[in-house]
C-alpha positions in Angstrom: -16.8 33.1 -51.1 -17.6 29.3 -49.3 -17.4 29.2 -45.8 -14.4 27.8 -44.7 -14.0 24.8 -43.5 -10.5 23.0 -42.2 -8.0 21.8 -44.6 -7.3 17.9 -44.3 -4.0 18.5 -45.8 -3.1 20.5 -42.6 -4.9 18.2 -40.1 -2.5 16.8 -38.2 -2.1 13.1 -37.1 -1.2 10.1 -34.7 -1.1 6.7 -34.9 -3.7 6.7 -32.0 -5.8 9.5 -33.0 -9.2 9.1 -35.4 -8.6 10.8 -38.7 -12.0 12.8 -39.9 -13.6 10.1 -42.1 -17.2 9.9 -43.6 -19.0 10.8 -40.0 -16.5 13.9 -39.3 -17.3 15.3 -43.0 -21.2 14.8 -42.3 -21.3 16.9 -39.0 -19.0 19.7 -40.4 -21.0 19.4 -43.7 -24.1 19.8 -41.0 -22.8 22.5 -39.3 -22.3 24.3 -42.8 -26.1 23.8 -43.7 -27.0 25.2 -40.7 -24.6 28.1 -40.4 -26.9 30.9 -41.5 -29.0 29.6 -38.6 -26.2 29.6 -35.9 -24.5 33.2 -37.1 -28.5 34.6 -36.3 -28.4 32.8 -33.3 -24.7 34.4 -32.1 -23.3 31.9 -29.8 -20.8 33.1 -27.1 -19.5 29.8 -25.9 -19.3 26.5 -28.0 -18.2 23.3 -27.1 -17.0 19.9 -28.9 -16.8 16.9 -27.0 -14.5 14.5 -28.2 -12.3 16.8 -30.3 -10.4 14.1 -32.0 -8.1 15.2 -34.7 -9.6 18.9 -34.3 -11.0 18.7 -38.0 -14.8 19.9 -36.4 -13.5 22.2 -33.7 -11.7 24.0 -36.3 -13.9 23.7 -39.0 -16.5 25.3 -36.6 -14.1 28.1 -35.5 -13.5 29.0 -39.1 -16.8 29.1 -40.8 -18.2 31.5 -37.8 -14.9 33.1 -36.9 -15.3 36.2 -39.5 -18.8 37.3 -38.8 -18.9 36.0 -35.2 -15.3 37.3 -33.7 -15.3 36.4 -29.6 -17.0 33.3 -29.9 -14.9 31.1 -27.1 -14.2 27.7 -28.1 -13.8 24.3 -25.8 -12.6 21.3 -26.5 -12.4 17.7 -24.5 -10.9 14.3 -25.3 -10.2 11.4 -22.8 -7.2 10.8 -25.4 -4.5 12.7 -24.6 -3.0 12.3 -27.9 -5.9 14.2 -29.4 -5.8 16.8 -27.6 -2.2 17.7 -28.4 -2.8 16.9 -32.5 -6.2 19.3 -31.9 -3.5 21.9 -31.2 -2.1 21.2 -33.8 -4.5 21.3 -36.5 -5.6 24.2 -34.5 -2.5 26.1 -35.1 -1.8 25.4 -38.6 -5.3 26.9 -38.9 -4.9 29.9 -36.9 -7.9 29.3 -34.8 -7.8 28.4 -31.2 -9.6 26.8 -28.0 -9.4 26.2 -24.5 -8.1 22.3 -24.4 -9.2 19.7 -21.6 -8.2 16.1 -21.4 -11.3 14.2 -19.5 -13.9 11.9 -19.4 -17.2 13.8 -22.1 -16.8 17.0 -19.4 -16.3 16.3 -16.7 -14.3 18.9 -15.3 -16.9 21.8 -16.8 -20.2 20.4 -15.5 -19.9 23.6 -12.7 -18.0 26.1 -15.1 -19.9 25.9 -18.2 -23.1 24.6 -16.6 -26.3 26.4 -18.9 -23.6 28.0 -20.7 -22.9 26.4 -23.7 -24.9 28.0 -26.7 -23.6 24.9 -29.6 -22.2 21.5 -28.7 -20.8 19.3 -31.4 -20.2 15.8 -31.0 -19.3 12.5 -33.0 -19.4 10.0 -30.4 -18.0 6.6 -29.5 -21.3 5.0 -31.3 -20.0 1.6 -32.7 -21.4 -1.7 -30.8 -18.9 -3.1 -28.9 -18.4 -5.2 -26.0 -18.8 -3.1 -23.2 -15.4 -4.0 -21.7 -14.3 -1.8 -24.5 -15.4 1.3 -23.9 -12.9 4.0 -22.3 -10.2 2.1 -23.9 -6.7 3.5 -24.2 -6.0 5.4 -27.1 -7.7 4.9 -30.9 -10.8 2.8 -29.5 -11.8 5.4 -27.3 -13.2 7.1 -30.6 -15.8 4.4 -31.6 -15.8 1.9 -28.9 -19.7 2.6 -27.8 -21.0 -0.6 -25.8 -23.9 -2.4 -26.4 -25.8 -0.8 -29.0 -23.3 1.9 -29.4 -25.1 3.9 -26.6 -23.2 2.9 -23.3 -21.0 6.4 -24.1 -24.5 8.3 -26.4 -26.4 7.7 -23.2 -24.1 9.7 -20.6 -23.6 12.5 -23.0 -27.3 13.2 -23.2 -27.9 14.1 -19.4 -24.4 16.3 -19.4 -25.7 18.1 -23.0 -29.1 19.3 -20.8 -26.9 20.0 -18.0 -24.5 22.1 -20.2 -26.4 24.1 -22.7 -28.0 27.6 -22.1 -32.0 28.0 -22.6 -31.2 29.1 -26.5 -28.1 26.0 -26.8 -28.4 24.0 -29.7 -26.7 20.1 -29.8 -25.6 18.2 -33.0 -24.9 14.4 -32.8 -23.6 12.0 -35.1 -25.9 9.1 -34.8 -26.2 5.4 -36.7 -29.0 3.4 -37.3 -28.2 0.8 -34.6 -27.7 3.3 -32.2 -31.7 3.7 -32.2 -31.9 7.3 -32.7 -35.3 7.7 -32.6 -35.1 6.4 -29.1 -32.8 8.8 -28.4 -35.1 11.6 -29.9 -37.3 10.5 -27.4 -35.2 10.4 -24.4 -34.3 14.4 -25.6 -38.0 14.9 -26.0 -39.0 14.0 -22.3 -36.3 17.1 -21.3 -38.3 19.6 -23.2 -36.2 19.0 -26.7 -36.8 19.1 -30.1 -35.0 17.2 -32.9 -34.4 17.2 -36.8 -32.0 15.7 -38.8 -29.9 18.3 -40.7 -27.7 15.3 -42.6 -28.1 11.7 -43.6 -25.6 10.2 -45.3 -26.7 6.5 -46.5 -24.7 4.1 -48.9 -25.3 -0.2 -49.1 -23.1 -0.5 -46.2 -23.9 2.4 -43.9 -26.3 5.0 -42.4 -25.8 7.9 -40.3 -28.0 10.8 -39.6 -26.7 14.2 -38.1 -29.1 15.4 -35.5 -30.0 18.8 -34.0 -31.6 19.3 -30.6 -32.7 22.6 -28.9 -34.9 23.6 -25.6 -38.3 23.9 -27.3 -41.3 25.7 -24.7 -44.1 23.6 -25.8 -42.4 20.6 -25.5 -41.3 21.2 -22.4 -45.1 22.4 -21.0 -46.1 18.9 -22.9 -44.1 17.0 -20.9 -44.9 18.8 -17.3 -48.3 17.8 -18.6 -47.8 14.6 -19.1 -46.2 14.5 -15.5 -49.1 16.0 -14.4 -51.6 13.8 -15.6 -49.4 10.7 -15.6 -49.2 10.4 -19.2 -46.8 9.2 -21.5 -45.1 11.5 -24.8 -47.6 10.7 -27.7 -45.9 7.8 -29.9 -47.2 10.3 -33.1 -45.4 13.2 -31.9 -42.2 11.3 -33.1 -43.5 9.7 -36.6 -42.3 12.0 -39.1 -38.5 12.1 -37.5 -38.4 7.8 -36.8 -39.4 7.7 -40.4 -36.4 9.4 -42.0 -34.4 6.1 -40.2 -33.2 4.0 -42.2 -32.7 0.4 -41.6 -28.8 0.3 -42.2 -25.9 0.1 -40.3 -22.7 2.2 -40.1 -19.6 1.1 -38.8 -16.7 3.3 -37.9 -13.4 1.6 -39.4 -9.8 2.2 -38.7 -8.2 5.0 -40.0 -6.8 3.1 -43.1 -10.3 3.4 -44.8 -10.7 7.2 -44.2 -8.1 9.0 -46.2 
């Protein structure tokens, strides 16, 4: 039997809530490639950021609940709207989490801190004015700044701050968004990175990414402290290659039914 994953027919909704759409379906479709690897790795505590409709949380909670009972599962939105239809699609799945309404998480950086062994989350990553971002309702799901990173970039320092030694991060990224870069920026904290799904059409490209603690990495870059040196451009080729050069934007909810 397939893993299971949430049912969109009982995913609730609200008018100012982001329906899963092509970028939902790639991280849960990620999450389901790598499930053999998280189910060995037996997480305790995971965490999505940015909950949404609840279709990830949910589809998470599902496809580990049976052979990983006592996982405990968090949720945040800055949307309070999505937090109460994440309940809902929650329920109508019989799965649960612990709820929060605030800003990435804020309100866990002491509580969870080194804690969390799988964070999932589909940022804000469209380019938009920066005024934009942390707008009321809907926007607050794709509104990302210049570049799309204004939102990517304060996640990254609160993922390091939240995950335990053996915690494991998956991001929805687009090609503007420079995600090599971001690789990067993961690498200089002692991080690895792959891409477990890319998903590319004429009109858009977006690449699922996986980052864990690696050792050598991290003695490479207290090296490279050391020494003054910077992280070798060549350590990076083979994952900046799988970028394509396209562009995904995140549409209203009309195009994602």
């Amino acid at each position: 039997m397939s893993p299971k994953t949430a049912q969109i027919r009982l995913v609730s909704s609200h008018p100012e809530v982001y329906e899963p759409c092509d970028d939902s379906f790639a991280l849960v479709d990620a999450l389901l490639a790598d499930r053999t690897n998280i189910l060995d790795h037996r997480p305790r505590l995971c965490l999505e950021v940015g909950c949404g409709s609840g279709y990830v949380i949910a589809s998470l909670a599902l496809m580990l609940g049976q052979e990983l009972p006592g996982v405990y599962y968090f949720a945040t939105d800055i949307n309070p709207h999505a937090l109460r239809v994440t309940r809902e699609t929650l329920d109508a799945h019989a799965v649960d989490a612990e709820l929060m309404c605030m800003d990435i998480a804020s309100g866990l950086e002491k509580r969870l801190a080194g804690r969390v062994d799988v964070m999932v989350v589909n940022p804000p990553y469209v380019p938009t004015p920066d005024y934009e971002v942390g707008s009321e309702g809907i926007a607050s799901a794709w509104a990302g700044g210049e570049n799309g990173r204004s939102v990517i970039d304060r996640i990254l320092p609160v993922a390091d701050r939240l995950l335990s030694d053996k915690g494991w991060l998956y991001m929805v990224t687009l090609t503007t968004n420079d995600p090599s870069q971001i690789c990067l920026l993961m690498r200089k904290k002692g991080y690895a990175s792959r891409i477990v799904v890319q998903r590319s059409t004429e009109e858009e490209s977006l690449q699922i990414i996986k980052f864990w603690r690696d050792s050598d990495i991290q003695l490479d870059t207290k090296e490279n402290v050391t020494t003054n040196k910077s992280v070798p451009a060549r350590a990076m080729d083979s994952l900046v290659s799988q970028f394509p050069q396209l562009s995904f934007w995140r549409g209203t909810n009309s195009n994602c039914l």
